[in-house]
Structures are given as C-alpha cells and as structure tokens.
N, CA and C atoms of all chains as a GROMACS GRO file, in nm:
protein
  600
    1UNK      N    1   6.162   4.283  10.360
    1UNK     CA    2   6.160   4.421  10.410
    1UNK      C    3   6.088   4.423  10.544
    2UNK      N    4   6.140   4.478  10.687
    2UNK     CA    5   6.065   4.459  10.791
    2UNK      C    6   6.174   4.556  10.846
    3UNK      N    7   6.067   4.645  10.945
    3UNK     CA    8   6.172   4.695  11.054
    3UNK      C    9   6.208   4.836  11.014
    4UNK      N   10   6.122   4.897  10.900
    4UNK     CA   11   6.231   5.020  10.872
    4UNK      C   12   6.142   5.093  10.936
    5UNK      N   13   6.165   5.211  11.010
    5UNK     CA   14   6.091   5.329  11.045
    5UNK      C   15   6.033   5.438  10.927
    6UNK      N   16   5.930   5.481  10.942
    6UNK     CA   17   5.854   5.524  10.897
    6UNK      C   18   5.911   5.632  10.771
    7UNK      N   19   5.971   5.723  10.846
    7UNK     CA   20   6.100   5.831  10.731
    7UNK      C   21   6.151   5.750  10.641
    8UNK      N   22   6.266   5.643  10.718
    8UNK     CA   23   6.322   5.563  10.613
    8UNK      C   24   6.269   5.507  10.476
    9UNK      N   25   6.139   5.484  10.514
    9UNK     CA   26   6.036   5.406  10.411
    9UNK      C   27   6.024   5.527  10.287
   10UNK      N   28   5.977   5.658  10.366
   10UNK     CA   29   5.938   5.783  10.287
   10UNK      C   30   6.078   5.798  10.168
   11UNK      N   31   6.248   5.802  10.248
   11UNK     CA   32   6.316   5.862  10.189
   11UNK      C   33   6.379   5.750  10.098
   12UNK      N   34   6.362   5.636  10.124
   12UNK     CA   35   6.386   5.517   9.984
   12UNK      C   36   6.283   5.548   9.917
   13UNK      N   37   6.145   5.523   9.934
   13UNK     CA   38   6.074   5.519   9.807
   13UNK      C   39   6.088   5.668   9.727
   14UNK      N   40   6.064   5.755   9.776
   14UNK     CA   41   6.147   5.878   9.721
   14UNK      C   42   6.246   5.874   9.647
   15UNK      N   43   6.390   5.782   9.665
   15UNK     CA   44   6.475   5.794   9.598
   15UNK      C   45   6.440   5.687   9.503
   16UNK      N   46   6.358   5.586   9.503
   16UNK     CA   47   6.356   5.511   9.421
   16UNK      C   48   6.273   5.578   9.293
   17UNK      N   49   6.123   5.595   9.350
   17UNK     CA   50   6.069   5.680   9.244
   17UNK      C   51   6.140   5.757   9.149
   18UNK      N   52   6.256   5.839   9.200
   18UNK     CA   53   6.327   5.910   9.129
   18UNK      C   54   6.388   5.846   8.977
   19UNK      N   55   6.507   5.735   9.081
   19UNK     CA   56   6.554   5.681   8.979
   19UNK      C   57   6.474   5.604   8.885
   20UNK      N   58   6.370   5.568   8.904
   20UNK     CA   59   6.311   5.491   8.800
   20UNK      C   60   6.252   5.606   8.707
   21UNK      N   61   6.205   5.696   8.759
   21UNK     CA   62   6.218   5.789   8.674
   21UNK      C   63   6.294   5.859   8.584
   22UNK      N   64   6.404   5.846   8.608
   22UNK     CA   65   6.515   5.891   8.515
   22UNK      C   66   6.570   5.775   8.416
   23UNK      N   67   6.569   5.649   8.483
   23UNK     CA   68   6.573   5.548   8.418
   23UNK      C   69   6.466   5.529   8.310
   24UNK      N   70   6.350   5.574   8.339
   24UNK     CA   71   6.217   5.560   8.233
   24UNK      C   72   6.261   5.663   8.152
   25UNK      N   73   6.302   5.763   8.177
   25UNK     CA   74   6.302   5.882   8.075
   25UNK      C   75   6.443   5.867   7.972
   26UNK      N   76   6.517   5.844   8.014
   26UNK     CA   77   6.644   5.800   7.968
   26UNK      C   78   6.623   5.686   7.850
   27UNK      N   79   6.564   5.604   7.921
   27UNK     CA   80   6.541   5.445   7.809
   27UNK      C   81   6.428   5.457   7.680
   28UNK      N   82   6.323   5.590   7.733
   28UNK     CA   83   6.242   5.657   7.649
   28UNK      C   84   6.291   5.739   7.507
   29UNK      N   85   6.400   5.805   7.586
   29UNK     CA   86   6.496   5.914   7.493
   29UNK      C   87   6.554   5.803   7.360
   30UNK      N   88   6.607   5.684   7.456
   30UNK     CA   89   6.716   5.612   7.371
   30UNK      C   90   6.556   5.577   7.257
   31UNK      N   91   6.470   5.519   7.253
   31UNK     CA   92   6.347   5.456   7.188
   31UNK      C   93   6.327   5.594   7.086
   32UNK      N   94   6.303   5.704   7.158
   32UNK     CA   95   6.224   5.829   7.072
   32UNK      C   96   6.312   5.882   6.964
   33UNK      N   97   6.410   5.963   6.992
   33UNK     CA   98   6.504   6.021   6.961
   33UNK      C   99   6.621   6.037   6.847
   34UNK      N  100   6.602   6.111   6.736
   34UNK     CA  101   6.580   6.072   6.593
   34UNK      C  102   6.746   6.085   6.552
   35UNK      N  103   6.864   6.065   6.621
   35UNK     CA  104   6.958   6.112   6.571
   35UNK      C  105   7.090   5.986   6.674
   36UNK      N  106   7.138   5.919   6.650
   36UNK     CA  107   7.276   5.832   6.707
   36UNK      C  108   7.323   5.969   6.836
   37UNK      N  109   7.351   6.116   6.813
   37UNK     CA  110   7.444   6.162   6.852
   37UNK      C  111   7.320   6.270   6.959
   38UNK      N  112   7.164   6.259   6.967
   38UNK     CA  113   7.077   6.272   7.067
   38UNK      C  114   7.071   6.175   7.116
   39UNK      N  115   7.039   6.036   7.076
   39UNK     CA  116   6.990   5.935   7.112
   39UNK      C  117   7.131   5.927   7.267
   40UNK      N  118   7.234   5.926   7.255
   40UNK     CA  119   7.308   5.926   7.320
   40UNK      C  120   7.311   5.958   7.450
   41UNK      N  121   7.232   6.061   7.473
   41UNK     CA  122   7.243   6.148   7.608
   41UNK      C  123   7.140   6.084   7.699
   42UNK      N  124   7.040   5.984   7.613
   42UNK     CA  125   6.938   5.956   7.743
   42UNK      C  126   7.011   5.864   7.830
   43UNK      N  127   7.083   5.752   7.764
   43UNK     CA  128   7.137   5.655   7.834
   43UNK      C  129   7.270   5.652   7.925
   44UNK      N  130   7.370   5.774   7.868
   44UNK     CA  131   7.467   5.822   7.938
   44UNK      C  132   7.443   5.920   8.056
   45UNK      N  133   7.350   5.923   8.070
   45UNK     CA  134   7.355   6.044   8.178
   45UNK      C  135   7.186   6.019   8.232
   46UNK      N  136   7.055   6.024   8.216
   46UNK     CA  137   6.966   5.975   8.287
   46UNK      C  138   6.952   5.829   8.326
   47UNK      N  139   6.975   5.768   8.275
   47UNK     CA  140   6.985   5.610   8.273
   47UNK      C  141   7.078   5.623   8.417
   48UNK      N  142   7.255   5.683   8.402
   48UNK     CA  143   7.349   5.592   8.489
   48UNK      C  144   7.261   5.722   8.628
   49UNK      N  145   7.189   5.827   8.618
   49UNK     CA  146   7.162   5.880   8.723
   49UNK      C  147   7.071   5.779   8.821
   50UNK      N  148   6.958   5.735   8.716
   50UNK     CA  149   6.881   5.689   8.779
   50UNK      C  150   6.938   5.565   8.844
   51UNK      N  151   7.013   5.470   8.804
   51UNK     CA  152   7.064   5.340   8.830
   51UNK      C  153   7.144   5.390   8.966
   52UNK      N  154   7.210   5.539   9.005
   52UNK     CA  155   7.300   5.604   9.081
   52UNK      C  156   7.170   5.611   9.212
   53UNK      N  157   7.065   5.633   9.159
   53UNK     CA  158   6.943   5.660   9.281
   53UNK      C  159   6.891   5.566   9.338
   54UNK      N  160   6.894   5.422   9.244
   54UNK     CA  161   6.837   5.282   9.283
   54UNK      C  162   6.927   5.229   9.364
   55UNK      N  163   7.060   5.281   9.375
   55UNK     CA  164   7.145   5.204   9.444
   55UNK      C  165   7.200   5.265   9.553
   56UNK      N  166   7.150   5.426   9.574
   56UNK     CA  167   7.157   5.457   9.675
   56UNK      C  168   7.065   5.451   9.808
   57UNK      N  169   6.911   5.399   9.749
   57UNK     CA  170   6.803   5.404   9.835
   57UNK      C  171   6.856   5.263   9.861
   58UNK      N  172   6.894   5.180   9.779
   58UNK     CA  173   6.871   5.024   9.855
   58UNK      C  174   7.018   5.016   9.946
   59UNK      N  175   7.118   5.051   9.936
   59UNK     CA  176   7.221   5.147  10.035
   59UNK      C  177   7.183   5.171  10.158
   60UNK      N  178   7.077   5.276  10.168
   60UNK     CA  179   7.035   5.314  10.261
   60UNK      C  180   6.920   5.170  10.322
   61UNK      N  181   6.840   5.136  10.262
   61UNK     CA  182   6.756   5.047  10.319
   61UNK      C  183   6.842   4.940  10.440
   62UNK      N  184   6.960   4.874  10.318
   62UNK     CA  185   7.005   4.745  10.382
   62UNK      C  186   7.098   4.820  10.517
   63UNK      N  187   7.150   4.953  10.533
   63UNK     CA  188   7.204   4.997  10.643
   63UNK      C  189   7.150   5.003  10.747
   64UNK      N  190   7.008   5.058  10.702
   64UNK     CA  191   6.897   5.051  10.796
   64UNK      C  192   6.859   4.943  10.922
   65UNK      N  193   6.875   4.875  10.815
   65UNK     CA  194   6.825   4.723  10.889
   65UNK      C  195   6.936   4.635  10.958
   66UNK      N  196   7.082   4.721  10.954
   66UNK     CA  197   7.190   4.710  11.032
   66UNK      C  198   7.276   4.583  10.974
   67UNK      N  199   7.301   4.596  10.832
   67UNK     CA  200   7.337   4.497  10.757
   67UNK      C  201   7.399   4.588  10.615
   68UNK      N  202   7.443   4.708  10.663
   68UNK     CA  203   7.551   4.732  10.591
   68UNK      C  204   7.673   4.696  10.533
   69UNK      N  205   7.659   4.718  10.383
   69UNK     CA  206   7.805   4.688  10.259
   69UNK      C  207   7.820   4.807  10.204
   70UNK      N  208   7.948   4.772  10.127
   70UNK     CA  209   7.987   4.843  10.029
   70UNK      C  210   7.964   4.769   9.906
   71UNK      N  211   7.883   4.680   9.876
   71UNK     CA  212   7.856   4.663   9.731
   71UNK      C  213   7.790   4.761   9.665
   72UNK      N  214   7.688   4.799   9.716
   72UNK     CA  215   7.627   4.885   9.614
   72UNK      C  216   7.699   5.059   9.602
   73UNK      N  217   7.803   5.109   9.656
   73UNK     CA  218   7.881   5.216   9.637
   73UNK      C  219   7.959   5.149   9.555
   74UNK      N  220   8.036   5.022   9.556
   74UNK     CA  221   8.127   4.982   9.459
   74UNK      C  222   8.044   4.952   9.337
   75UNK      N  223   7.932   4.904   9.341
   75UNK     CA  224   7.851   4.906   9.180
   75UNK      C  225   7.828   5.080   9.125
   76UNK      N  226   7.781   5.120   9.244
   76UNK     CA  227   7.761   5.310   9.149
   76UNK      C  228   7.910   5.362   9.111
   77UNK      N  229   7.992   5.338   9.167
   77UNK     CA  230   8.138   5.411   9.144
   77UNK      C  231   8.157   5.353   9.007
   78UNK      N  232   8.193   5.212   9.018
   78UNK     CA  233   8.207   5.158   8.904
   78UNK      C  234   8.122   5.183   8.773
   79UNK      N  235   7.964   5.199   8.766
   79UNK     CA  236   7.925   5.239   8.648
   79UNK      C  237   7.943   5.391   8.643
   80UNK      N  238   7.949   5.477   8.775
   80UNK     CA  239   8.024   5.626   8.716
   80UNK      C  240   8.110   5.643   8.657
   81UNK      N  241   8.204   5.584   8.684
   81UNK     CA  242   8.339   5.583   8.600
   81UNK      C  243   8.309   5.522   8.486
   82UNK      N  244   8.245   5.430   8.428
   82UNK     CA  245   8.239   5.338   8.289
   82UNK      C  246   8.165   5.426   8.191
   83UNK      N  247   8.049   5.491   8.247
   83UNK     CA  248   7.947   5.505   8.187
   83UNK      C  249   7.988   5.612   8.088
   84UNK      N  250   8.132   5.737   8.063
   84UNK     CA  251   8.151   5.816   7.966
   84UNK      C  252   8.226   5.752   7.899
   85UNK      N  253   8.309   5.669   7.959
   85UNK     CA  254   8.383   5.599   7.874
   85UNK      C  255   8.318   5.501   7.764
   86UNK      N  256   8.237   5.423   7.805
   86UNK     CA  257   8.146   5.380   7.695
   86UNK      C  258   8.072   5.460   7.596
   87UNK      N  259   8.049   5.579   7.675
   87UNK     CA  260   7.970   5.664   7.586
   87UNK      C  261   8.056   5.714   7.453
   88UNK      N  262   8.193   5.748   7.495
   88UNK     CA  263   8.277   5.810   7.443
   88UNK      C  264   8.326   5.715   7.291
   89UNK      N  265   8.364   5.570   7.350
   89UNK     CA  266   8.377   5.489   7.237
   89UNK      C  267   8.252   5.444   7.152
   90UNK      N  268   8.159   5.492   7.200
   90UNK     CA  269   8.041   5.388   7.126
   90UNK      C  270   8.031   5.572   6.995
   91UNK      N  271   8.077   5.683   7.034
   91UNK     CA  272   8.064   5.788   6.966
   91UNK      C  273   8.199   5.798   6.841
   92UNK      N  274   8.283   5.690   6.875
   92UNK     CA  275   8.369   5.679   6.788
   92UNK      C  276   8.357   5.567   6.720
   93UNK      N  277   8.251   5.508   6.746
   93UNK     CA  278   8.239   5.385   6.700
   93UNK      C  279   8.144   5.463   6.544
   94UNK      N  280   8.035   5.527   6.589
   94UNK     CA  281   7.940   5.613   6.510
   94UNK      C  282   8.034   5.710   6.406
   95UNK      N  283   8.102   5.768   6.417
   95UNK     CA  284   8.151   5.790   6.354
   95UNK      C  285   8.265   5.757   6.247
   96UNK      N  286   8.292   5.644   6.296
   96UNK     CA  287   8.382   5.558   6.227
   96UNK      C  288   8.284   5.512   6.102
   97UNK      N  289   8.154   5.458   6.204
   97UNK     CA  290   8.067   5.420   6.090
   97UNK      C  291   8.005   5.521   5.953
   98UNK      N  292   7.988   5.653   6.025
   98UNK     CA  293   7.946   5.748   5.898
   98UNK      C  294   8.032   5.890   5.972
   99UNK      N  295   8.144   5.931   5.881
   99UNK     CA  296   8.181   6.030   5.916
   99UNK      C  297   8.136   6.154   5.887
  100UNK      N  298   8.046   6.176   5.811
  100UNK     CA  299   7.972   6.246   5.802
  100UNK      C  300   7.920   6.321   5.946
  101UNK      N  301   7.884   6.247   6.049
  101UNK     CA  302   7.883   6.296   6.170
  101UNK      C  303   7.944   6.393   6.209
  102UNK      N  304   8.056   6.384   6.222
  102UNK     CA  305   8.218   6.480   6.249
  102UNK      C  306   8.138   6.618   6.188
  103UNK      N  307   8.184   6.739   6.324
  103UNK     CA  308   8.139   6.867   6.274
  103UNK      C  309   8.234   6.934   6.167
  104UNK      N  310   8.168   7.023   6.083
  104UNK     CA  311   8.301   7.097   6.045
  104UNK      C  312   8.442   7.132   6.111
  105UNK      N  313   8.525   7.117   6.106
  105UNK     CA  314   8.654   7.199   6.183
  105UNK      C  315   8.631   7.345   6.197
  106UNK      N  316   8.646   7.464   6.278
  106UNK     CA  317   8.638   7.570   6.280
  106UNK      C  318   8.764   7.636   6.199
  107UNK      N  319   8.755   7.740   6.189
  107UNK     CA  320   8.848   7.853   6.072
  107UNK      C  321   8.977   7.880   6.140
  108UNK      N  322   9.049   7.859   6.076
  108UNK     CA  323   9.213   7.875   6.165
  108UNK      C  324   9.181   8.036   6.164
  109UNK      N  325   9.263   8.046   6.293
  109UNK     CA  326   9.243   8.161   6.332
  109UNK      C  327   9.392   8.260   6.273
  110UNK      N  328   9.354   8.387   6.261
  110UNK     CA  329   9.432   8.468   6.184
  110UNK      C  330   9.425   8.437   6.080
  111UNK      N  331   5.556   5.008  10.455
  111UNK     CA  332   5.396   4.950  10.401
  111UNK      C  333   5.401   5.059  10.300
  112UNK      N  334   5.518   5.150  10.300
  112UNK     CA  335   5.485   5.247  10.123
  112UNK      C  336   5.574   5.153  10.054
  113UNK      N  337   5.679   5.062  10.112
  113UNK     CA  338   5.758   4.964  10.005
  113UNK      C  339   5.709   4.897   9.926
  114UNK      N  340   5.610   4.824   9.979
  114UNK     CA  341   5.510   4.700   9.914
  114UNK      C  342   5.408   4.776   9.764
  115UNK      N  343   5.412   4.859   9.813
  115UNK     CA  344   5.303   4.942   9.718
  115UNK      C  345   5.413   5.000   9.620
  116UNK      N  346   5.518   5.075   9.630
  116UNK     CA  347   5.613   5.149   9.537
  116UNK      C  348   5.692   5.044   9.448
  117UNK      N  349   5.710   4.953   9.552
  117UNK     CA  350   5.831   4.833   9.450
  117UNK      C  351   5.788   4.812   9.355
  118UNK      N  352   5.681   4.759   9.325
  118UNK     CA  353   5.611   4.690   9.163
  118UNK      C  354   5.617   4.838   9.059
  119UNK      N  355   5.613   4.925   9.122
  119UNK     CA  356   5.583   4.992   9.018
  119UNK      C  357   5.708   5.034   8.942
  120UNK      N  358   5.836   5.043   9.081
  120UNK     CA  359   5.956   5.040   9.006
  120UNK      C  360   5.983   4.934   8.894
  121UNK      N  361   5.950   4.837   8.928
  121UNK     CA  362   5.997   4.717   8.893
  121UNK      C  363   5.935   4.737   8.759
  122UNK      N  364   5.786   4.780   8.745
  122UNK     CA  365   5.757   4.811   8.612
  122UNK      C  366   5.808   4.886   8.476
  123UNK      N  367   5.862   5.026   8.606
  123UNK     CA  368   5.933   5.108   8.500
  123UNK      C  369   6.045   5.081   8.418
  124UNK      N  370   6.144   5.010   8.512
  124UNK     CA  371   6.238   4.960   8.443
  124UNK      C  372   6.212   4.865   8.340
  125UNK      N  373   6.112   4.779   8.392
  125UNK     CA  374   6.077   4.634   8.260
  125UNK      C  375   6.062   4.724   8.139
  126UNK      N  376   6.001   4.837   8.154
  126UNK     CA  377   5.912   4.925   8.028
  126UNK      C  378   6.046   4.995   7.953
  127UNK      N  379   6.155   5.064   8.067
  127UNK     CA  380   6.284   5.109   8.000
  127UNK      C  381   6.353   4.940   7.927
  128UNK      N  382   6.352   4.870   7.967
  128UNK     CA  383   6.426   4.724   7.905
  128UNK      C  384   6.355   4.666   7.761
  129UNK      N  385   6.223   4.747   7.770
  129UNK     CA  386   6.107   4.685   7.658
  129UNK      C  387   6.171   4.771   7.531
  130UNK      N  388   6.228   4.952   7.598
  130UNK     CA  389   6.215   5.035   7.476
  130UNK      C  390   6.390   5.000   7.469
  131UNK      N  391   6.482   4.984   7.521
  131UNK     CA  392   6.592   4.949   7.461
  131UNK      C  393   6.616   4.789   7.361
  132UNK      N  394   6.469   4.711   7.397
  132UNK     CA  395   6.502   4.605   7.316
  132UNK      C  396   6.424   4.626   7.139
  133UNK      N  397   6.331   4.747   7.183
  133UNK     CA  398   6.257   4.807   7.060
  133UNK      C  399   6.378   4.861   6.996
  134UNK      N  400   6.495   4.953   7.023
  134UNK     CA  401   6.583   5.000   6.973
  134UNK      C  402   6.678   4.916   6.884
  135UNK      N  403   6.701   4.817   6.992
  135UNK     CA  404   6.809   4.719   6.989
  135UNK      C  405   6.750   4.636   6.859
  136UNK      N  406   6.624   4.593   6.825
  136UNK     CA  407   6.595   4.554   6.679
  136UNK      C  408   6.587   4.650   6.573
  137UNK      N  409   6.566   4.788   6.623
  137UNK     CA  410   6.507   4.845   6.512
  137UNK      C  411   6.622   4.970   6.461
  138UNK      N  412   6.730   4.972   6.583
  138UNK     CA  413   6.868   5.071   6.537
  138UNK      C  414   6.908   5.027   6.390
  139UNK      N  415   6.913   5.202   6.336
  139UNK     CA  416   6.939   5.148   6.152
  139UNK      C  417   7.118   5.137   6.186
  140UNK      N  418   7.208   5.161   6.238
  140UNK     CA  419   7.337   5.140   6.222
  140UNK      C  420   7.414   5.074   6.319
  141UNK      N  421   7.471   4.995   6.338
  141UNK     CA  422   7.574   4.931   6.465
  141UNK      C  423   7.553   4.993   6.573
  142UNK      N  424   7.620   5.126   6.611
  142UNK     CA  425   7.626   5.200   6.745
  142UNK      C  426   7.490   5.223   6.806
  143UNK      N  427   7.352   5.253   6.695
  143UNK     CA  428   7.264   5.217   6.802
  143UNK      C  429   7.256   5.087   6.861
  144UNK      N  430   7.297   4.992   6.800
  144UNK     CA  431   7.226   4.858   6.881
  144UNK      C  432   7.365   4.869   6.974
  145UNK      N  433   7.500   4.879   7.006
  145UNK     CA  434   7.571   4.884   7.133
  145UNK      C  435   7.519   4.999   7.226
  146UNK      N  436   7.478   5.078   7.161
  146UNK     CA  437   7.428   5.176   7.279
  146UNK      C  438   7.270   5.123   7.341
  147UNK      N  439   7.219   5.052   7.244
  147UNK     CA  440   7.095   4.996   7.304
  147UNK      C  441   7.162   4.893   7.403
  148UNK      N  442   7.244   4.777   7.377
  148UNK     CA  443   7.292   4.698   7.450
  148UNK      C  444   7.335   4.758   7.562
  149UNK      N  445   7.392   4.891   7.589
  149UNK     CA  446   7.449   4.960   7.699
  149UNK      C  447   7.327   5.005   7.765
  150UNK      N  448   7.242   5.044   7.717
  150UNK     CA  449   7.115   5.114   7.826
  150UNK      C  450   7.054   4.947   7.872
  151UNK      N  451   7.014   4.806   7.775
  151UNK     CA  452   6.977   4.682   7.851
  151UNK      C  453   7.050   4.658   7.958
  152UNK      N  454   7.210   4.647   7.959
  152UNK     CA  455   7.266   4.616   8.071
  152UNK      C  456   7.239   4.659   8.206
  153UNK      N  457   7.253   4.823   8.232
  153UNK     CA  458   7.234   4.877   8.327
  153UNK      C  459   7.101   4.916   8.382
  154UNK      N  460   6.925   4.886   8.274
  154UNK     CA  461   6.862   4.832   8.345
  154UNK      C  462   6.830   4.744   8.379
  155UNK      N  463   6.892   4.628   8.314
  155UNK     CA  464   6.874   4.507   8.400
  155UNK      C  465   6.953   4.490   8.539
  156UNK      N  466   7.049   4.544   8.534
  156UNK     CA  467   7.141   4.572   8.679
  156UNK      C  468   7.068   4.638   8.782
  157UNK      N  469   6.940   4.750   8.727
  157UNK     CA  470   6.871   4.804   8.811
  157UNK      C  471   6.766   4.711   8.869
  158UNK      N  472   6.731   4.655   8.753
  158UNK     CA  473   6.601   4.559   8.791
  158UNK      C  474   6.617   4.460   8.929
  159UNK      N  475   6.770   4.377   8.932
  159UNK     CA  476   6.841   4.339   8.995
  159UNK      C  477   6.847   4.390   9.133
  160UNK      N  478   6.879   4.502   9.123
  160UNK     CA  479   6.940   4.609   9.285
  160UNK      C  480   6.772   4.574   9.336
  161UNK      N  481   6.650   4.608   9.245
  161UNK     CA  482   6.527   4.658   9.300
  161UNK      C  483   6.425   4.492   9.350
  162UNK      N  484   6.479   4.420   9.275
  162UNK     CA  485   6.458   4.254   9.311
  162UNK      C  486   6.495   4.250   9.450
  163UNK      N  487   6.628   4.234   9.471
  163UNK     CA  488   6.690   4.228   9.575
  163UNK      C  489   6.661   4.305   9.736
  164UNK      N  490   6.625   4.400   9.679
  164UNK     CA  491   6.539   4.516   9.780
  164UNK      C  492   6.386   4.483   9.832
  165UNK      N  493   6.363   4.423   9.733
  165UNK     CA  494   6.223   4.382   9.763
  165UNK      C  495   6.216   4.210   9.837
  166UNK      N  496   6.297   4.123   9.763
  166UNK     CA  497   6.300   4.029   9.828
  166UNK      C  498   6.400   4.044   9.991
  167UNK      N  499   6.427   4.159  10.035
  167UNK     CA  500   6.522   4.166  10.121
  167UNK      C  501   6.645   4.050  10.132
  168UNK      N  502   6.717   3.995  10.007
  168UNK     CA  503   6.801   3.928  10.006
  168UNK      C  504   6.928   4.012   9.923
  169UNK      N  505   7.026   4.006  10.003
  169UNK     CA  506   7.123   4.065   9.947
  169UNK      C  507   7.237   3.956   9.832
  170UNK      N  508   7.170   3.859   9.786
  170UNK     CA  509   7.228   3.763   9.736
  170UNK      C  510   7.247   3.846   9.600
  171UNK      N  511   7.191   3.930   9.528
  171UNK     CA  512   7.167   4.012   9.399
  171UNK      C  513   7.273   4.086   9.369
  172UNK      N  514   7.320   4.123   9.499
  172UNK     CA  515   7.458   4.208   9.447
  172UNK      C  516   7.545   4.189   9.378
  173UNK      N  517   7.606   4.084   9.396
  173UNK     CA  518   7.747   3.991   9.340
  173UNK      C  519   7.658   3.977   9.175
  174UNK      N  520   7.566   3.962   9.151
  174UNK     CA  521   7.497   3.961   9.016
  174UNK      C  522   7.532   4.045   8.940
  175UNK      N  523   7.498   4.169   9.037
  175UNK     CA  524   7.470   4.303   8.979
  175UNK      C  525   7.589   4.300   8.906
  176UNK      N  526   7.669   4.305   9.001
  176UNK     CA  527   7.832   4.385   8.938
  176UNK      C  528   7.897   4.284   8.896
  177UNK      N  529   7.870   4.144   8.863
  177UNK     CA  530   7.927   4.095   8.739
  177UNK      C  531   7.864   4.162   8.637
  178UNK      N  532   7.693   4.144   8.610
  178UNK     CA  533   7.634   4.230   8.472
  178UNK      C  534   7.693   4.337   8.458
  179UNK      N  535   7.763   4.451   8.575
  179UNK     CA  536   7.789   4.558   8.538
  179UNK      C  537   7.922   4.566   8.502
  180UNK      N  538   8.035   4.488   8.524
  180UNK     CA  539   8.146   4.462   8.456
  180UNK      C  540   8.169   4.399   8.329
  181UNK      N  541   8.084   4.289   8.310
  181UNK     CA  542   8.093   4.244   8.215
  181UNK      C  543   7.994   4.287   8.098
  182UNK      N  544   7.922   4.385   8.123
  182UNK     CA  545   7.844   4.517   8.002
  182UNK      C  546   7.945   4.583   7.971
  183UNK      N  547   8.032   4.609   8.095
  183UNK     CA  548   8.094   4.723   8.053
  183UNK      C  549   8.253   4.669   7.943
  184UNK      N  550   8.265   4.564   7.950
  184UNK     CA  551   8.338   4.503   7.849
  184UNK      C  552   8.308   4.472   7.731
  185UNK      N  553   8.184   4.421   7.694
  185UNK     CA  554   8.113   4.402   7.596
  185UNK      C  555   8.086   4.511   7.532
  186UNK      N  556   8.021   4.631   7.597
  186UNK     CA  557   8.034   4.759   7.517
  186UNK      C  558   8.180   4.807   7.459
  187UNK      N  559   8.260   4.813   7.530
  187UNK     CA  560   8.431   4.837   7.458
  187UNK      C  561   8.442   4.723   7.355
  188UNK      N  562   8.392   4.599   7.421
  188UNK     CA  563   8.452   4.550   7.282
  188UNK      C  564   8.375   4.507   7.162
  189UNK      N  565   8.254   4.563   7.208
  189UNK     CA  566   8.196   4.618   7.032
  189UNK      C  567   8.222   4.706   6.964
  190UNK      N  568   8.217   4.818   7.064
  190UNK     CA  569   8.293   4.941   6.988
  190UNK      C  570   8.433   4.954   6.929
  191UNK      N  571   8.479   4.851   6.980
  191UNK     CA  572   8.626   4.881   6.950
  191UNK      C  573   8.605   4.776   6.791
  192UNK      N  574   8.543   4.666   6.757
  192UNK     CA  575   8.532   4.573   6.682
  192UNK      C  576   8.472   4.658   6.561
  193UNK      N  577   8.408   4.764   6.594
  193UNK     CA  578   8.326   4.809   6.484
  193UNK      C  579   8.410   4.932   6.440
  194UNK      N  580   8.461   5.027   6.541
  194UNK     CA  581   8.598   5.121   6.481
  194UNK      C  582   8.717   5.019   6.417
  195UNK      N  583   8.737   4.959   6.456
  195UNK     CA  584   8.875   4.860   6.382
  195UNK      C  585   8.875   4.788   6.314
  196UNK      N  586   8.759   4.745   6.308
  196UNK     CA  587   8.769   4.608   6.260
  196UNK      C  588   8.788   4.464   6.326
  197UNK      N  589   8.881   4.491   6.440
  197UNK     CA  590   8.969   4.387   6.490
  197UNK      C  591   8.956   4.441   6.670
  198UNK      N  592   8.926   4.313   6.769
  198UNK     CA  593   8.911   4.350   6.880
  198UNK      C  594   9.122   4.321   6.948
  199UNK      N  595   9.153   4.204   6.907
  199UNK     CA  596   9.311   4.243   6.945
  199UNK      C  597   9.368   4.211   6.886
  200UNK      N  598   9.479   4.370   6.874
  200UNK     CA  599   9.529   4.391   6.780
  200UNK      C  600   9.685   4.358   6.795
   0.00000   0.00000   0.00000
C-alpha cells in the first residue's frame, strides 16, 4: 500500500469497516440464531453485502494506484447473482429434510 | 497510515465470522445448517482473501478469490441438490 491520498485512505477504510461489519454480523446471526429458516438471512444478505463492500474498497484502492481490473466487479457480480440462488436451494434442501417447515397453504378463496 | 492500523482489524473480523461459521458447521443439528454454514465459510474466506491481497498490495489473490467463489458456489448446489434427491446426477 503506498501512494494513496489522504480521502482515498478515509473512503476504503470506511468501506471496509463497513463490510466487515456486516460480514461480522451476518456470520454472528448464522452462530446465534435459533431456527434453519432465521439462521438463513444472516448469510444471504449481510454476509454477500459485506463481501460486496470488501470488494468494492479494494476496487477502488487498486484503481487508485493506477492499476485498475475488473476482477473484483466480476467476483461481486458473480456472488450477487449466486448468493439467492444458493440460498433458495439450501431452503429446499431444509425442507426436504423436515417438511414440517412448509407454511400452512392459505384458504382457497371463495 | 489509517490502512496499516484498519487492516488487522478487518482481517480479525472476518477470522472471528470464519470461527462462528465453523462453530455452526460442527454443531448444525440438520444437513442444511452445515451447507449453509459451508456457504457463509466460503465467502468469508473469499473476503479474507480480497483483504490479504489489499494489504499485501499484491493483486495475485484475485484469481484465488473467484476460483473459491465459483467453486463454493458449486459445492453448495451440489449439496443441496444431494440432500433434496438423494442423487447429484440424475
């Protein structure tokens, strides 16, 4: 790391703090969280945010330093797109395992 | 000179998110927690990775990253799919 101006420094560690924060809270949820179908939401959605923030500050860093890619937009796109889809099968996976899960059906109507 | 000071601590948080998905990952009472634990290890270790890389200012980490992140993301389908079916191909 050398060379970044002073803002730059402010607005990565900023974004980093973030994401590790959401990443901590997310990976916390998955640990705490007394139910397969809560437990779910920390890792689908704070987890891929935070991982979305780590890879946008280091984005910004390596541009900085005039050594811009597209790897790390092709790593966030790629786990945006994966990350419901996994969510989605690993919820059919749970329920496959205990259907009991599955809500009631609602009341036909009329 | 706020990098040097902030990095470790990232670097901590995530180790600490990787500590409580591997607490999960032994202690999930049914299948889908431990793939969903396996799904939250992957993508912070992918983070851990991006934040390595940032700190060592070597961009060699990338090509890492997004194999771990492709090949999590296969491994999660094809647990899930192994544990709804029975059978990964059918």
């Amino acid at each position: 790391m050398n060379a970044l101006p002073l803002w730059a420094e402010v607005v990565v560690a900023a974004l980093l703090v973030t994401g590790a924060g959401f990443a901590l809270v997310g990976s916390w949820g998955l640990a705490k969280l007394g139910d397969i179908l809560k437990r779910l939401h920390g890792p689908s959605k704070a987890t891929t945010l935070g991982v979305g923030c780590v890879l946008l500050a280091s984005a910004l860093a390596f541009a900085l330093q005039g050594q811009a890619s597209l790897h790390e937009l092709l790593i966030a796109v790629f786990l945006f797109i994966t990350a419901p889809v996994s969510a989605h099968l690993i919820v059919k996976a749970a329920m496959r395992v205990d259907p009991g899960l599955r809500p009631p059906a609602p009341d036909e109507p009329g | 000179m706020i990098l040097p000071i902030v990095l470790p601590w990232v670097m901590a948080a995530f180790a600490l998110g990787l500590a409580l998905g591997a607490w999960r990952l032994f202690r999930g009472p049914a299948l889908p927690d431990r793939i969903l634990a396996l799904d939250t290890l992957y993508i912070n270790a992918l983070a851990l990775l991006i934040v390595l890389g940032l700190w060592l200012g070597t961009k060699a980490y990338f090509e890492v990253a997004m194999l771990i992140g492709l090949l999590g993301f296969v491994g999660t389908v094809v647990l899930a799919k192994f544990v709804m079916r029975g059978d990964i191909v059918e």
